[in-house]
LOFIRO-703192 format. One record per atom (N, C-alpha, C): x, y, z; atom name; residue in one letter. Coordinates in steps of 0.2 Angstrom, whole numbers, m for minus. Layout:
BEGIN
pt u=X | v=Y | w=Z | atome=CA | residu=A
...
This chain:
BEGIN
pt u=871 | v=m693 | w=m90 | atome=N | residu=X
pt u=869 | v=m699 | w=m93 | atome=CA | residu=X
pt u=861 | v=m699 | w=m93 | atome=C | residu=X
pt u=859 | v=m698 | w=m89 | atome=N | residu=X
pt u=850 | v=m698 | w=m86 | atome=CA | residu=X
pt u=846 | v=m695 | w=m90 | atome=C | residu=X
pt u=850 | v=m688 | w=m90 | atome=N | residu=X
pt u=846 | v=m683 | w=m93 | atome=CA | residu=X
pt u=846 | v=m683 | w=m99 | atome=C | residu=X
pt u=851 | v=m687 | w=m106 | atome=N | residu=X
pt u=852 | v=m687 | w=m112 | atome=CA | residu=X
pt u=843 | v=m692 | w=m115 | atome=C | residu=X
pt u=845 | v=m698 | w=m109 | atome=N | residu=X
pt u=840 | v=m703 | w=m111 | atome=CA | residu=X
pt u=834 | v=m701 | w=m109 | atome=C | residu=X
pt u=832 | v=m695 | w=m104 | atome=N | residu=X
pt u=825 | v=m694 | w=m103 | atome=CA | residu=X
pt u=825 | v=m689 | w=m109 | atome=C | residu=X
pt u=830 | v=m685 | w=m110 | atome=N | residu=X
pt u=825 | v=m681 | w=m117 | atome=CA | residu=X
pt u=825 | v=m684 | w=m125 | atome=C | residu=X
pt u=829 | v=m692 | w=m125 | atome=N | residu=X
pt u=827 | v=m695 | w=m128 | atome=CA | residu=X
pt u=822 | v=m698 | w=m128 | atome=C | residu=X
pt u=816 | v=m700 | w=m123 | atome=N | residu=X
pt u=811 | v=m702 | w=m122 | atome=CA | residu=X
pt u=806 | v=m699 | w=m122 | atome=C | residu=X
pt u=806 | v=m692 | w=m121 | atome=N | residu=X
pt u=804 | v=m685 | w=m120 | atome=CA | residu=X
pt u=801 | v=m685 | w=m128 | atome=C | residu=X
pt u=807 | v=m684 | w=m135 | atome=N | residu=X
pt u=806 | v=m684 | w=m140 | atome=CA | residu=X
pt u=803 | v=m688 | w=m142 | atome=C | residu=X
pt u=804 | v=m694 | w=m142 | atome=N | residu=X
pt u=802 | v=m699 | w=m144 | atome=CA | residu=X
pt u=793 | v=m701 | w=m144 | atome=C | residu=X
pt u=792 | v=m697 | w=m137 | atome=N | residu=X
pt u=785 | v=m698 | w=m137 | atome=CA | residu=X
pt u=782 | v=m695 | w=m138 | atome=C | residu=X
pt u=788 | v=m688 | w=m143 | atome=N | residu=X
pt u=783 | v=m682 | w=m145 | atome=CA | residu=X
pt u=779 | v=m677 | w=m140 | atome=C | residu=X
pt u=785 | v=m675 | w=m135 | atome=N | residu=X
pt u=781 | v=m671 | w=m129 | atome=CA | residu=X
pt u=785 | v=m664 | w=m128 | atome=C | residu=X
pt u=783 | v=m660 | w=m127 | atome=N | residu=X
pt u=788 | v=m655 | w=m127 | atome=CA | residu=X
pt u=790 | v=m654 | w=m120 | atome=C | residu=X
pt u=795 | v=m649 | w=m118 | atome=N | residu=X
pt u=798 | v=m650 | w=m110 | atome=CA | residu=X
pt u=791 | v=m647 | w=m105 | atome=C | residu=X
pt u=789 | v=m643 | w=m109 | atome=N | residu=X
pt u=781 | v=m637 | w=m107 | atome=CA | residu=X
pt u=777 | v=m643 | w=m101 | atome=C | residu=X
pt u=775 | v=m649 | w=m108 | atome=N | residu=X
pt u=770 | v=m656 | w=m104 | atome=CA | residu=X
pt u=771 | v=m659 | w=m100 | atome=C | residu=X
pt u=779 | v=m660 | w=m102 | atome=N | residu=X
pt u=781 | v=m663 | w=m95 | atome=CA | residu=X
pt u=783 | v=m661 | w=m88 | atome=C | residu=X
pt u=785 | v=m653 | w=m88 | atome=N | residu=X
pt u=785 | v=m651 | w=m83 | atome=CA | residu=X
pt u=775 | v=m649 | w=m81 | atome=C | residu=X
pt u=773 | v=m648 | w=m84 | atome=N | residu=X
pt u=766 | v=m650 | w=m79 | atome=CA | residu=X
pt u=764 | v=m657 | w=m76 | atome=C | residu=X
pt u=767 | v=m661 | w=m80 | atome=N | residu=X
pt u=764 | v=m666 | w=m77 | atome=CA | residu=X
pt u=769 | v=m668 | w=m69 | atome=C | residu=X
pt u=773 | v=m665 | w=m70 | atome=N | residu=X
pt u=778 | v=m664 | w=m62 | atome=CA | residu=X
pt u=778 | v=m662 | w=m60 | atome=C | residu=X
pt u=771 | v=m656 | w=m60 | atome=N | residu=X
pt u=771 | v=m650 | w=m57 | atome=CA | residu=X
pt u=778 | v=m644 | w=m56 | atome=C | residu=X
pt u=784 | v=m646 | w=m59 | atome=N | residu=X
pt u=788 | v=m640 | w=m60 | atome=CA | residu=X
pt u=788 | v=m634 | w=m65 | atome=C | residu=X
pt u=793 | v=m632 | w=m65 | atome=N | residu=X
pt u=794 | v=m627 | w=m71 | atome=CA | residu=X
pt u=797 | v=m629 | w=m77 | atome=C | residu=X
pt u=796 | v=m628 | w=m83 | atome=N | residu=X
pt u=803 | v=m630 | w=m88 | atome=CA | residu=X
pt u=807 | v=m629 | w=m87 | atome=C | residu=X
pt u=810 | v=m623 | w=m85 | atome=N | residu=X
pt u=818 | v=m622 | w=m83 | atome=CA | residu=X
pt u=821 | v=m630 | w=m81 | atome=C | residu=X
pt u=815 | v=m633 | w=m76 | atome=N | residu=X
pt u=820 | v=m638 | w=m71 | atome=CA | residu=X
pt u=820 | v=m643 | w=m76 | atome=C | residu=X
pt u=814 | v=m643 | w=m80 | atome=N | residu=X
pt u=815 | v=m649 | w=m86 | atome=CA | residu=X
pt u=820 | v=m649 | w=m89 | atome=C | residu=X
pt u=824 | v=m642 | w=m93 | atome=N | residu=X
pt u=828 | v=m644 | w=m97 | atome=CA | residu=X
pt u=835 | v=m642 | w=m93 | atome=C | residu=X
pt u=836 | v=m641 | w=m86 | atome=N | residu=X
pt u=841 | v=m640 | w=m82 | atome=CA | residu=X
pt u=844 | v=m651 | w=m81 | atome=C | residu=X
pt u=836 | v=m654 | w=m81 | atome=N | residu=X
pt u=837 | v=m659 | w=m79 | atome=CA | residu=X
pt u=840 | v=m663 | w=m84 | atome=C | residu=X
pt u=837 | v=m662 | w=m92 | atome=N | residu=X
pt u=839 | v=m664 | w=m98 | atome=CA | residu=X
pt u=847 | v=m662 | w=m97 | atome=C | residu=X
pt u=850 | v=m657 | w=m95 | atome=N | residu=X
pt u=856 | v=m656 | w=m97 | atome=CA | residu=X
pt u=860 | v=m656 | w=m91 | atome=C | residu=X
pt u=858 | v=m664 | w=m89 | atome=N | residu=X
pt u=860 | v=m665 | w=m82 | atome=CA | residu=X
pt u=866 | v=m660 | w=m77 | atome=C | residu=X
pt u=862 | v=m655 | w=m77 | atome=N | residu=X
pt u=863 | v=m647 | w=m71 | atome=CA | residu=X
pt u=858 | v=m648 | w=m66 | atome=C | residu=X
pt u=851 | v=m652 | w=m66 | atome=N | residu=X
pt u=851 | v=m651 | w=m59 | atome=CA | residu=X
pt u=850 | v=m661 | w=m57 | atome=C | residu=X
pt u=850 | v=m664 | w=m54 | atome=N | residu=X
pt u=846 | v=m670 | w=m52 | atome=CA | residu=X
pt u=840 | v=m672 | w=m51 | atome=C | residu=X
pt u=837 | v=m677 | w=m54 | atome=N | residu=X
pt u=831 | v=m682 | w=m54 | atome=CA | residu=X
pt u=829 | v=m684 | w=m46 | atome=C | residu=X
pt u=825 | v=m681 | w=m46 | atome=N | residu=X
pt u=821 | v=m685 | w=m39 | atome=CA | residu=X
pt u=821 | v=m693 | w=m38 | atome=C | residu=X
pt u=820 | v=m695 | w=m36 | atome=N | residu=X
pt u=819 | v=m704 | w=m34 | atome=CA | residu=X
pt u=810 | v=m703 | w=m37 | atome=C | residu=X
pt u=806 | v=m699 | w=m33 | atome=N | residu=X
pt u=799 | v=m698 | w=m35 | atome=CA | residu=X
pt u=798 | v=m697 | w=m42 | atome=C | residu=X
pt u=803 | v=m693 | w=m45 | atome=N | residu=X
pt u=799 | v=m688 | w=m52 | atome=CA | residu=X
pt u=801 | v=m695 | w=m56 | atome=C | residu=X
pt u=808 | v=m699 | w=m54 | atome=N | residu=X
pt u=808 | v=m704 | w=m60 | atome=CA | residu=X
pt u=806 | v=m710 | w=m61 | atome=C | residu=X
pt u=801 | v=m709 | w=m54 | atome=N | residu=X
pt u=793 | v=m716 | w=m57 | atome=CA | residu=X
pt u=789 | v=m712 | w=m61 | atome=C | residu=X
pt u=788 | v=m706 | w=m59 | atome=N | residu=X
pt u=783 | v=m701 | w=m64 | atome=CA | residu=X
pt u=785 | v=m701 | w=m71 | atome=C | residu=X
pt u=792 | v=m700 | w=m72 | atome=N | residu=X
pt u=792 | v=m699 | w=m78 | atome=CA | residu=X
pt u=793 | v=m706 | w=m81 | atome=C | residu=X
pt u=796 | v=m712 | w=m77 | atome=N | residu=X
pt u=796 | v=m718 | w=m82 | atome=CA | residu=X
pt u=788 | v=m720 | w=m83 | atome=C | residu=X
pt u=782 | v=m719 | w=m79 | atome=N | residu=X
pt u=777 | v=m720 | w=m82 | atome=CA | residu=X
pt u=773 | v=m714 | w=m86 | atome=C | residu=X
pt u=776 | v=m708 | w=m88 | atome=N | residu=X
pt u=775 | v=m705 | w=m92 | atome=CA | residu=X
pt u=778 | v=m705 | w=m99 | atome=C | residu=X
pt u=783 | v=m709 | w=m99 | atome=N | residu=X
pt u=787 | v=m713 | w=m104 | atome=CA | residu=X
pt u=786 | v=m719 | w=m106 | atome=C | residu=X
pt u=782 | v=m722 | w=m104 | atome=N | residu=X
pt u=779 | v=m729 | w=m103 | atome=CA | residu=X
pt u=787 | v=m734 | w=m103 | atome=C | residu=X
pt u=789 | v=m732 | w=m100 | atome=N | residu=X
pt u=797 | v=m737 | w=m99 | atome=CA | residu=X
pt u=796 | v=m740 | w=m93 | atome=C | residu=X
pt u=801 | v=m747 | w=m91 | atome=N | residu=X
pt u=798 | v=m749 | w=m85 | atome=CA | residu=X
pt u=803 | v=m743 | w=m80 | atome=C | residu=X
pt u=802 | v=m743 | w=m73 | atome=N | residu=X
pt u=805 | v=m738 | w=m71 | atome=CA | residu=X
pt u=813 | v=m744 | w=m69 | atome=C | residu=X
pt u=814 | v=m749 | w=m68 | atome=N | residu=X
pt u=820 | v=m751 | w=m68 | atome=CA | residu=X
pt u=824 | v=m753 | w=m73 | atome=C | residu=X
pt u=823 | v=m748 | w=m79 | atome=N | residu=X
pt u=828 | v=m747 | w=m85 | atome=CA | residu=X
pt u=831 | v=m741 | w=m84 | atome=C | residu=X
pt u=827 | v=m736 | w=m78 | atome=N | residu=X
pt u=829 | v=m729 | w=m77 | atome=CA | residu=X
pt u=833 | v=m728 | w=m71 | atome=C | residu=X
pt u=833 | v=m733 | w=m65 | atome=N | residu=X
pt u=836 | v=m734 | w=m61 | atome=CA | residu=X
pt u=842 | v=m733 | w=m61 | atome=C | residu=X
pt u=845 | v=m739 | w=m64 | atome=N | residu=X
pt u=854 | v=m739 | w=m64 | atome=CA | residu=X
pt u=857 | v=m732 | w=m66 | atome=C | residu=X
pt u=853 | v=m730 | w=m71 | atome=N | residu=X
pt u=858 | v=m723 | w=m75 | atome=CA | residu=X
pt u=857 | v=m718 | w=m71 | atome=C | residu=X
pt u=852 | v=m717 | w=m66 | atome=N | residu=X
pt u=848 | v=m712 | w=m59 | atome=CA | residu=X
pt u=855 | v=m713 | w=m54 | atome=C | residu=X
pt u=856 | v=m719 | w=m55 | atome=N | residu=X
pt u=860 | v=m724 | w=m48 | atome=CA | residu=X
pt u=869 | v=m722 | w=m51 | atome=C | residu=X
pt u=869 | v=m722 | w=m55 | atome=N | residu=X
pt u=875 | v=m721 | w=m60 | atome=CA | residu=X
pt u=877 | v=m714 | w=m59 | atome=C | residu=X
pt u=873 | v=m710 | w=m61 | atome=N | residu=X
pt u=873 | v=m701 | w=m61 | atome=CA | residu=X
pt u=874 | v=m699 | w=m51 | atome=C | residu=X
pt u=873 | v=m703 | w=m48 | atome=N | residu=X
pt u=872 | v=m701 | w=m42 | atome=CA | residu=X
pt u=878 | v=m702 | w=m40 | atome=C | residu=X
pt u=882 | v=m707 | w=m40 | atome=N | residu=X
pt u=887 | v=m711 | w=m38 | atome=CA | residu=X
pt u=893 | v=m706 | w=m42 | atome=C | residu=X
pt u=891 | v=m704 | w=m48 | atome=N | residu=X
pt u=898 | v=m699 | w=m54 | atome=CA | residu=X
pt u=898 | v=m694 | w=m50 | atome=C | residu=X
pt u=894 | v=m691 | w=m46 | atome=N | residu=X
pt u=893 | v=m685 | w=m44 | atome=CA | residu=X
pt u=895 | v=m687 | w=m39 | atome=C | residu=X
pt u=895 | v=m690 | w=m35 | atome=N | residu=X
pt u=902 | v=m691 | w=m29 | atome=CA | residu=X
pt u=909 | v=m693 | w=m29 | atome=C | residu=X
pt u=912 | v=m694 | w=m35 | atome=N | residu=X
pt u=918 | v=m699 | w=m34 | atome=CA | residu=X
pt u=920 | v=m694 | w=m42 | atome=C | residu=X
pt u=917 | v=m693 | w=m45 | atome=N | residu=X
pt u=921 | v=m690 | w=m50 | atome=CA | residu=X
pt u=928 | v=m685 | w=m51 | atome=C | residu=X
pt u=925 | v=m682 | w=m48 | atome=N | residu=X
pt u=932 | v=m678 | w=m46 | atome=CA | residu=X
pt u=937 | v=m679 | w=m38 | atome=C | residu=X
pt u=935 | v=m686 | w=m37 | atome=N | residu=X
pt u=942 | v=m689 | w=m32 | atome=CA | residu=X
pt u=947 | v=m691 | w=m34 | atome=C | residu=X
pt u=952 | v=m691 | w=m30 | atome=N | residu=X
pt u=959 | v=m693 | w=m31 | atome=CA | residu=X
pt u=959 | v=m703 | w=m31 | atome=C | residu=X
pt u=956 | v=m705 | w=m27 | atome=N | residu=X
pt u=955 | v=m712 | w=m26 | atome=CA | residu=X
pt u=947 | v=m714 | w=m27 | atome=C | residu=X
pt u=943 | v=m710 | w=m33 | atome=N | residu=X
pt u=938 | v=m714 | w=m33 | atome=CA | residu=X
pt u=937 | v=m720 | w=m38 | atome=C | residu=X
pt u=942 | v=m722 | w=m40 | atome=N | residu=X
pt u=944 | v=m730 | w=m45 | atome=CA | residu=X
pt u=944 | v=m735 | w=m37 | atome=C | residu=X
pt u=947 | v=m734 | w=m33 | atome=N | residu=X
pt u=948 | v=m739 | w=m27 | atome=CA | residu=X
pt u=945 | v=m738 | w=m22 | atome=C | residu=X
pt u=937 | v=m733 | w=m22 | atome=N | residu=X
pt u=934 | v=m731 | w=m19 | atome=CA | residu=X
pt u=925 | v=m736 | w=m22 | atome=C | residu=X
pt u=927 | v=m734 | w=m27 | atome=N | residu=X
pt u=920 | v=m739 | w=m31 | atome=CA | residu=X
pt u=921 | v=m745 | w=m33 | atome=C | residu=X
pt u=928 | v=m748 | w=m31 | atome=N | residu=X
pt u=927 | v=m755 | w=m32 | atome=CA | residu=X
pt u=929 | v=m757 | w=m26 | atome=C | residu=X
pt u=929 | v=m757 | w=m21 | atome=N | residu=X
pt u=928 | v=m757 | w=m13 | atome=CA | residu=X
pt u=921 | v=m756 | w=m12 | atome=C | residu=X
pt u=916 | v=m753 | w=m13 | atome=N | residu=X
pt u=911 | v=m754 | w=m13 | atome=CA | residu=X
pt u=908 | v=m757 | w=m18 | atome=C | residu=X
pt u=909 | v=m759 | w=m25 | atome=N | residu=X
pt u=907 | v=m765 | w=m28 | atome=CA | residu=X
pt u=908 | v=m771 | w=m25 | atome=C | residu=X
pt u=915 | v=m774 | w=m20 | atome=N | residu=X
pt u=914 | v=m778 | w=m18 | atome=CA | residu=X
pt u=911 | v=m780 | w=m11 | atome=C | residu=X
pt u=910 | v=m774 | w=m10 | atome=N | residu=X
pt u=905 | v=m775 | w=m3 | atome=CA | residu=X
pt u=895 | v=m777 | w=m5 | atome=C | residu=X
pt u=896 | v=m772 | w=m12 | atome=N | residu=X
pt u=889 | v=m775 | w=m16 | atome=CA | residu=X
pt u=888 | v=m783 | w=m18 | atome=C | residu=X
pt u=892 | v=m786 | w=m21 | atome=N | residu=X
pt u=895 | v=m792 | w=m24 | atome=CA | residu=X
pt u=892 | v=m797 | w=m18 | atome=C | residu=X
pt u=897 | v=m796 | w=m13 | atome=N | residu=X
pt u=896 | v=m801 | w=m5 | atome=CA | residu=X
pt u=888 | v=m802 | w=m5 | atome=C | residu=X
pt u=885 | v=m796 | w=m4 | atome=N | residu=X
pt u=878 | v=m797 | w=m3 | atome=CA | residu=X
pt u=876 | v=m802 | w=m3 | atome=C | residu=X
């Protein structure tokens, strides 16, 4: 999910993966491993890159938050009953 929107943001501001991996100090490879959600977004690179996208960075959060959370529950047998037990422990708050 992450990585669709960042390399829609990516085009959109007309930058190639080369600019943005320097301004993260990476390599391209991780740029477009990232874009094709294979490797994970740091917490750090995705303030970097929502202000290199001039996005607020909590439009990037949920779907950073989303991707993190599918990555652990997705291939469970009880992760429907497992994420809404934690929704309601979120909700309580």
């Amino acid at each position: 999910m992450l990585g669709e929107k960042l390399k829609k943001l990516r085009e959109a501001k007309g930058l190639v993966q080369r600019q943005v991996a320097a301004d993260l100090q990476v390599d391209t490879a991780y740029i477009s491993k990232m874009e094709h959600n294979e490797k994970p977004v740091s917490r750090i690179h995705l303030t970097k890159l929502s202000k290199l996208y001039g996005v607020p960075e909590n439009e990037l959060v949920p779907i950073w938050l989303a991707d993190k959370i599918l990555q652990l529950v997705e291939n469970e047998k009880h992760s429907v009953q497992a994420l809404e037990m934690a929704l309601n422990k979120v909700i309580k708050k």
